[in-house]
N, C-alpha and C positions, 0 to 999 in steps of 0.2 A: 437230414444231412444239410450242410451247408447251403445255400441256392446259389455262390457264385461256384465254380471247376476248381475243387480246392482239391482231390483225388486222395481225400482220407479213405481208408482203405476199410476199416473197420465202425458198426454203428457206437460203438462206446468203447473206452478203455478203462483197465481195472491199475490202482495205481494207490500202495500202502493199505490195500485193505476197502477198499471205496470204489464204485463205478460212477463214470462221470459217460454219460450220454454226448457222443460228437455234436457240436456248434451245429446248428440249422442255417446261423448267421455270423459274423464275426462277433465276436466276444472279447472285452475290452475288459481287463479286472487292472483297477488303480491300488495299489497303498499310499495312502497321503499318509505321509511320515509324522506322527505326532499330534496326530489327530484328533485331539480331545473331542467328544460330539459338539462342545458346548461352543465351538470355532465355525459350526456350521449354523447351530440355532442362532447366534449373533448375527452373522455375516447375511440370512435371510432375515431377516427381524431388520436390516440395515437397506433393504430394499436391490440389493445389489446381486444377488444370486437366481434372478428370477427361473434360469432350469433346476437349479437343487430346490426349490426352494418349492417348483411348482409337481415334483414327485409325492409330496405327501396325497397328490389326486393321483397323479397316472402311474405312479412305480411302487417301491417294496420299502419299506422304509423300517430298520430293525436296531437293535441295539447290543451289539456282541462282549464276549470279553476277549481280548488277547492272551498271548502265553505269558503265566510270569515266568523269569524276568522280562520284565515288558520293555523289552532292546531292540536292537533294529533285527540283527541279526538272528536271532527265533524265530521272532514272529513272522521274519520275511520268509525264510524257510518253512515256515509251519501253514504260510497258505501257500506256496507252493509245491507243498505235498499234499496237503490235505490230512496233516498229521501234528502229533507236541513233537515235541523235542526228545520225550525216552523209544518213538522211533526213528527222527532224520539224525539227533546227537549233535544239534548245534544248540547249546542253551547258554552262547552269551556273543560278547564281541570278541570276549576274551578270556581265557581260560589257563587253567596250571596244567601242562602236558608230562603227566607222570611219567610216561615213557623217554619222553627228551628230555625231563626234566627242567625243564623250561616255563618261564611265562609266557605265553605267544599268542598273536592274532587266530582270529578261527574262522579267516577268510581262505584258508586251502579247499579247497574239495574232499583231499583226501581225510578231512573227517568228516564229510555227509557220509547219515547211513541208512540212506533209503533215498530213491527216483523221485523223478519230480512229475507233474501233471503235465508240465509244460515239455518235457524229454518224449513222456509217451505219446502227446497226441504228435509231436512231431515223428516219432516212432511208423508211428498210425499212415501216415501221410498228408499229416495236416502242414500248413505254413503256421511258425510262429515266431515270433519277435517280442524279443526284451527287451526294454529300453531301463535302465538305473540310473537315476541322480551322481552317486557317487560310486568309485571303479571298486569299491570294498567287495560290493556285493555280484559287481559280475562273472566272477569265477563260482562262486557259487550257485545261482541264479542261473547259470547258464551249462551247467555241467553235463556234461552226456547229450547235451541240444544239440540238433542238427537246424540251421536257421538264423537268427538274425540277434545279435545280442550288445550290445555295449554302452558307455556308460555316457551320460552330459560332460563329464568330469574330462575323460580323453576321448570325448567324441573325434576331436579333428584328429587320431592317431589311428581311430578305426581301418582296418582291411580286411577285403572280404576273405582271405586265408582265417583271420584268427577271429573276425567278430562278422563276417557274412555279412557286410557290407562296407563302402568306401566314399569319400564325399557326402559325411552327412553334415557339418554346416551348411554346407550349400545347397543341400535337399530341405533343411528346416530354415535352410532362412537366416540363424544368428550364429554369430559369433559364438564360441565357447564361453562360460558365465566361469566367473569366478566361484570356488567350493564355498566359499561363506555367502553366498546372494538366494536371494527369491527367485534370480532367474536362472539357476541352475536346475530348479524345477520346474519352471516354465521352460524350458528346453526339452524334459524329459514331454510334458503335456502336448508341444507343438510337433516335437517328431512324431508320437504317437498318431496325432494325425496327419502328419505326411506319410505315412508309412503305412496307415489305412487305405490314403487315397491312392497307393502307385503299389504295395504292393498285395494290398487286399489280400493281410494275413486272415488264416480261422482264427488266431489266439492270440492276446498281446498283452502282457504283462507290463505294467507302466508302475513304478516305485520311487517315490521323491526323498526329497532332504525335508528335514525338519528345523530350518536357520530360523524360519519367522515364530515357528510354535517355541522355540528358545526363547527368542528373543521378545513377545509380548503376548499378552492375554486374550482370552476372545474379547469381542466387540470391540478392539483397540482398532484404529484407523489401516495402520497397515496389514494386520491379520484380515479386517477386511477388505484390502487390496488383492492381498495373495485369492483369497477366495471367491471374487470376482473374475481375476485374470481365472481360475480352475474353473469355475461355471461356464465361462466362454470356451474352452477346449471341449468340457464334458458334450455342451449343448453342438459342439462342432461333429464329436463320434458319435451322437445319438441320429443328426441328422444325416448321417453317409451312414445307417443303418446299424448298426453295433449296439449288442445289448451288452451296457455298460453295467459294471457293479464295482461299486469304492467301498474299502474298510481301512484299518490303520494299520500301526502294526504297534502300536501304543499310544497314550493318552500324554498329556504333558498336564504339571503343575508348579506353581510357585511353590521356590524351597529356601523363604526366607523369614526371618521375624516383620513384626510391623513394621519395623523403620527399614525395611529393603536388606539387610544384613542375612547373607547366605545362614543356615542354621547347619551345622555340620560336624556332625558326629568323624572324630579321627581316630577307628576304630584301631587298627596297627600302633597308634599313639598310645591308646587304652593299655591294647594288652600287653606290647614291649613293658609298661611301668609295673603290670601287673606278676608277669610270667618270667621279665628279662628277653632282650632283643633273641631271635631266633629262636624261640620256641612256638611261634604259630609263623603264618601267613595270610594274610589278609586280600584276595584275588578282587577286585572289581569286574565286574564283565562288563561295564558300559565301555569301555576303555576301547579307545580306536583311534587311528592317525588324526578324528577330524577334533582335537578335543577345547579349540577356541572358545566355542558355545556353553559347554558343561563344565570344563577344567576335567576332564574323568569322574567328575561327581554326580552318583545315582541312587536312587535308594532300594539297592539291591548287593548283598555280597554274598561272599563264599569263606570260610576261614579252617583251615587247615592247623592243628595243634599235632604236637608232638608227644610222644610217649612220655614225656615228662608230664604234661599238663592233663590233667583228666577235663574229658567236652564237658560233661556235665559243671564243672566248675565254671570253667571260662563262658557257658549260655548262661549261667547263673548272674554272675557280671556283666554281660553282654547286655541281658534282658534288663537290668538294674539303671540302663544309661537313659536320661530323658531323650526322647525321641523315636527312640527303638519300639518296632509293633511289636514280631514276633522273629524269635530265638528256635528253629527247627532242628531235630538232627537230620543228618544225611536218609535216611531211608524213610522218614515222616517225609519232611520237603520234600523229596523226590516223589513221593507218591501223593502228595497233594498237589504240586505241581507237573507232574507229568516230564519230570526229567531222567536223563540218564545217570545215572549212579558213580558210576565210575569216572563223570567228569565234574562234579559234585563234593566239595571240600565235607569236613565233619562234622560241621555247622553252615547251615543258612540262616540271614539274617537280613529282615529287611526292614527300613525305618517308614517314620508315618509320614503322614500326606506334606509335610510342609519340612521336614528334614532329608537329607541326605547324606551319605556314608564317603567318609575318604579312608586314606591307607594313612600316612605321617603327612602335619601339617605341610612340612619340604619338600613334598612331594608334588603338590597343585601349585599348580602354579593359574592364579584367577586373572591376571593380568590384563589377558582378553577380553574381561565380562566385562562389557560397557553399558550391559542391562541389569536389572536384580535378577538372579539365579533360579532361572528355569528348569526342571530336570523330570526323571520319570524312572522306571524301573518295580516300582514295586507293586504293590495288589490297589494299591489309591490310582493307579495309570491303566487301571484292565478292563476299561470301558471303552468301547470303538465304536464307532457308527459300520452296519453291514446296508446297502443302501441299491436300490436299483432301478434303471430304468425301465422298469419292464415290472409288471404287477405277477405277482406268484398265482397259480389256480389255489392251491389250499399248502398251506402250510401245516408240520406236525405240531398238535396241542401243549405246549408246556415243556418245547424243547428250549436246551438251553445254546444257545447259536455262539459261533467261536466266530473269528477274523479267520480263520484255516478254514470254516465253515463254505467259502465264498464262491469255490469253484462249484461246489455240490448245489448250490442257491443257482448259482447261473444256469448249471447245466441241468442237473435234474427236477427244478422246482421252476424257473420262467419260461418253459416252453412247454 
């Protein structure tokens, strides 16, 4: 149990299938948003990370995959269940809602479908706090939580009615950061630890923006900025006692030719010339209010055909277009990926490591890109660092370790 008067009520809770043993101590799980590993290897290789840098001796040092689509929104849900997506039912940002008939964000609650880790140990009697970068994810992130949750994005509109707490600029110190900066995650990093020192949660969930891993490569000067400012928070929750563990919730890659020029398959473009306008639909899931950084371009889709068009045709052509990995049907891709079926177009399609997928060229608007086009999404972004400060007694032989993996690492395997 805990060793500060935390009054969790029970020694473990069981949650999606999984039992996670109650914190001994607080317990800090980060997603750094876009996290390629290779953003860490730099950044310590650059002298600037000395606590990440000095775990490869004292903590857990692993190498996961994430869920594909490798988006913010699965994978942020899939480690806070400690599940994929065919059982919480979030598998994008953005989705075709056959019932409404609608294309719509899949930041409601009302489509999770399953509890989160974070709901039950507050359940439990544990204290827990959410901190998110951006407000996408705190309805979701925070659903059924009794406790402490809201975002850098409207922290200054936080009350403790609706987000269980009030005056948090003034508890962290800064001003509210603009949605496009570095220091909108450095907001999420320094409440985190204000929120350790005054309200000495059991559990705290910390999930950043991914603006810098958009916008440049590892070993680049500012990536290793942003990583240095994160070393300094991490090495702050190691020292006020918290067994920390950082995963991502995807990788990031360049998605352009040599000469910086985005590579960009417009798949709705394709098939309108192919089939005739309205006979498919073409869903992105990366798609969300923050779309400056990406234009909504990922390489990951969904595509919906009509009874006119037989799938097996239109993947035939699909898979025919340079760039393109792989052309799935609905029930292959779901069951390779670990998705839900019924919110799953007729085709999945996802491009290679240096391409990405639009709907109609009229559609993107890139105007925003002031860097060469950075994006993620597909099975080339399903590499994450699972990372801790706290060394494992034995680990099992030749498993294969998820980003969802993270709660089970902290709780059942570092103490």
């Amino acid at each position: 149990m805990n060793a500060d008067p935390a009054g969790i009520q029970h020694p473990s809770v069981s949650v999606n299938g999984r039992t996670y043993r109650a914190p001994r101590r607080p317990l800090v799980v980060v997603c750094v948003d876009g996290c390629e590993p290779d953003y860490i290897n730099q950044a310590i290789a650059s002298g600037r990370t000395p606590f990440i840098g000095g775990l490869r001796e004292t903590g857990t040092c692993l190498t996961a995959d994430c869920v594909v689509p490798s988006f913010t929104n699965p994978n942020n849900l899939s480690i806070v269940t400690g599940a994929p997506p065919s059982v919480h039912g979030i598998c994008g940002n953005y989705f075709w809602d056959r019932d409404a008939n609608a294309e719509v964000m899949m930041n409601d609650p009302k489509y999770l479908r399953a509890g989160t880790i974070l709901a039950a140990f507050a359940a439990a009697g544990a204290k827990v706090a959410v901190v998110t970068a951006k407000d996408k994810l705190r309805a979701l992130l925070g659903h059924k939580l009794t406790g402490i949750c809201f975002s850098s994005e409207r922290a200054a509109e936080a009350t403790i009615a609706v987000n269980g707490i009030e005056g948090v600029p003034a508890l962290v110190g800064m001003a509210v950061p603009s949605v496009y900066s570095a220091e909108l995650s450095q907001f999420v990093f320094a409440a985190g630890v204000k929120l350790l020192e005054r309200e000495r949660p059991d559990v705290i969930y910390l999930s950043t923006t991914d603006y810098i891993q958009h916008k440049v490569a590892p070993g680049v000067g500012v990536a290793n900025d942003f990583y240095a400012m994160m070393d300094g928070y991490l090495g702050q929750l190691d020292a006020l006692g918290a067994t920390v563990v950082l995963t991502a919730d995807h990788g990031m890659n360049a998605k352009t030719d040599a000469f910086g020029r985005p590579n960009i398959v417009f798949l709705q473009d394709v098939l309108d010339r192919a089939y005739g306008a309205g006979t498919t639909r073409v869903i992105l899931p990366i798609t969300d209010p923050y779309v400056v950084h990406h234009g909504a371009l990922g390489s990951f889709a969904t595509v919906y055909v009509t009874s006119s068009v037989a799938a097996g045709d239109a993947a035939a052509k699909i898979a025919g277009l340079p760039g393109i990995d792989l052309v799935l049907p609905r029930a292959v891709a779901c069951a390779r990926f670990e998705l839900p079926e019924d919110r799953v177009g007729d085709l999945v399609v996802v491009s290679e490591r240096l391409t990405v997928i639009g709907t109609s060229a009229g559609k993107h608007d890139l105007s925003g890109l002031d860097a060469p086009l950075r994006s993620h999404g597909g099975v080339s972004e399903q590499r994450v660092p699972l990372i801790a400060n706290r060394k494992a007694a034995e680990l099992p032989a030749g498993r294969r370790w998820r980003n969802f993996d993270a709660f089970d690492l902290a709780l059942n395997h570092l103490q």
